[in-house]
N, C-alpha and C positions, 0 to 999 in steps of 0.2 A: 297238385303236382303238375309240373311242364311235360310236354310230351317226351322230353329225355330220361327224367326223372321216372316214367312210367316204364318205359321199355327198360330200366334197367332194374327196375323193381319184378320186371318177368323176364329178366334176359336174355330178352334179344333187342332186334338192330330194324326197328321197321319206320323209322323217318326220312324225308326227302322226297323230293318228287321229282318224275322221269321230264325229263325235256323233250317239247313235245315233238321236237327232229328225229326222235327215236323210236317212235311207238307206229306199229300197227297200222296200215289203215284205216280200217274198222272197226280198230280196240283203240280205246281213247288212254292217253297217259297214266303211268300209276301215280295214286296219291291216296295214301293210307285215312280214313275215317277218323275225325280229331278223338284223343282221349275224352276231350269233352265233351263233345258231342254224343260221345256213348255213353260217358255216364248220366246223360239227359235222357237219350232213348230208353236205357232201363232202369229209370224212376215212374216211368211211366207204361213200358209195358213188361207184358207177365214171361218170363224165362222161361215158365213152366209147358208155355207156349212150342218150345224149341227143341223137339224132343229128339231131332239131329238138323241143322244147319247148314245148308249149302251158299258159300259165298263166291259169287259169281264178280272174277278178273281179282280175288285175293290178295293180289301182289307177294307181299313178303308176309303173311299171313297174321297182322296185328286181330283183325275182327279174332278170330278165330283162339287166340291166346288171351284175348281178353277176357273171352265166355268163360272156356275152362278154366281161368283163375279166378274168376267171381262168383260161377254158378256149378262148375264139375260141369258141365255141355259140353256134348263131341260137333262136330263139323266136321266139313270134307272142303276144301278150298279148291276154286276152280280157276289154272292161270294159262293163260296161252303163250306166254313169255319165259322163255327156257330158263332166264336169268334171272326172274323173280323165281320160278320156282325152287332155284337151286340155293337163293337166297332164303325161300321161305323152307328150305330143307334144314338149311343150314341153323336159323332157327329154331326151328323145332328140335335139332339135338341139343342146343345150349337151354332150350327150354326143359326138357329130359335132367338134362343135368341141374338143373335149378330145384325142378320137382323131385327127385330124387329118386325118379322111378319111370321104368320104360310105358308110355302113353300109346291104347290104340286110339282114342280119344279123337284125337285128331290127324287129319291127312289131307295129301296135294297130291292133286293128278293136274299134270301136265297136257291141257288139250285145247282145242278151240271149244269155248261154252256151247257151240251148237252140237258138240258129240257128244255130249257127257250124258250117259244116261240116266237117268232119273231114277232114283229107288227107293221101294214102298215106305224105306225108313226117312224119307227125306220130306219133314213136316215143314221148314220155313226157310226163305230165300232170300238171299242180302243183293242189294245192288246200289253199286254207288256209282252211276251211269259210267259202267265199264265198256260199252261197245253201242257202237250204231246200232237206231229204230232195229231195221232188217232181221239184224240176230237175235236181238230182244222179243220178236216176235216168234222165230223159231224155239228162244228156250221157254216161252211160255206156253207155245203149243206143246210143247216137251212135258211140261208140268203139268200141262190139262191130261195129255194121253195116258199121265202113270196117276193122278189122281179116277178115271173112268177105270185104267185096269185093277187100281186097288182105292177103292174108294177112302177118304179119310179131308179132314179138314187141313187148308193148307195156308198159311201165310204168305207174301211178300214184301218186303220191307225195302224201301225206297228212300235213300237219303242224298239231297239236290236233287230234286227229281227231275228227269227232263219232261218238259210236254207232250214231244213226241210218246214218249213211253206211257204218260198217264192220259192220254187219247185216246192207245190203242186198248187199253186198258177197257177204258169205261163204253169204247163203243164197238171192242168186238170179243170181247170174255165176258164170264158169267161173275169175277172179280167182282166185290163193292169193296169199295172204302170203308176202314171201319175207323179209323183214329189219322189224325195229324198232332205229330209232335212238333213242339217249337224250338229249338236253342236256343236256350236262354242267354240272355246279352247277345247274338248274331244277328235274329232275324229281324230285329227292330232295323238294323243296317242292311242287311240283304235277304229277301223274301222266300230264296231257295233255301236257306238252312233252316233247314226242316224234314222230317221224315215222316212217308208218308206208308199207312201200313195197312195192305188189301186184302182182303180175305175170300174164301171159297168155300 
């Protein structure tokens, strides 16, 4: 399936990408995570993994409808953009209506990722280099402080990953690497498609 093909197979509207005259400072443009891309990611890793989901700069909230219709996984989307999230509200009713039944499943809060707080249910973390180093480093210290007050194993999931991010990674957190995924047919052409997934 093309990625049109797929968002109307879950009914909603999550293609296109923001120009980048419009975005944020220090949040980088949206651009939704390919359909295929993801069906590469979870041939390879365990779902079982994801026992709630926080996707950091969401957009219109494709990651997050994908899980629930492949696996039943809930997620909580994280967007700073008032107009994704009203898009990704919008969404999630036509996805209601597709499913045929009201979903707490999933949700969007509307904030800057560096306020969101962190909670004890929140086992694995999407990023699809939504926002400058700076804040990247504040939500990971975020992560570290609710993993110390409720101890538990935690993932983060990395897809393009930038350098900046997997630096700070390996040279000032307790994070290893545990797996690189490849896209298949992409990365043979460009060396960032790929995802990269850290563990604690």
């Amino acid at each position: 399936m093309n990625e049109q093909e797929y968002d109307h197979l879950l009914g909603v509207e999550t293609t296109g990408i923001q120009d980048w005259s419009l975005h944020l400072a220090q949040y980088h443009p949206y651009e939704a995570t390919p359909y295929q891309a993801l069906d590469t990611l979870f041939r390879e890793y365990e779902s079982s993994r994801m026992i709630h989901l926080v996707d950091y700069g969401c957009g219109k909230g494709r990651l997050l409808f994908y899980l629930h219709h492949r696996f039943g996984l809930s997620g909580t989307g994280i967007e700073v953009s008032k107009k994704r999230c009203d898009e990704a509200e919008a969404n999630l009713g036509r996805y209601r209506e597709r499913t045929e039944g009201a979903l707490d499943h999933i949700q969007f809060t509307c904030c800057p990722a560096e306020t969101y707080q962190v909670h004890s249910r929140d086992h694995c973390f999407y990023f699809f280099n939504p926002f400058a180093v700076h804040i990247f480093k504040k939500v990971v210290g975020q992560i570290l402080t609710s993993v110390k007050q409720h101890p538990r194993s935690v993932d983060l999931i990395l897809y393009y990953p930038s350098l900046d991010y997997l630096e700070f990674l390996e040279t000032h957190t307790s994070f290893e690497m545990l797996k690189e995924i490849q896209v298949v047919d992409w990365y043979e052409q460009n060396k960032n498609e790929r995802f990269l997934i850290y563990r604690i």
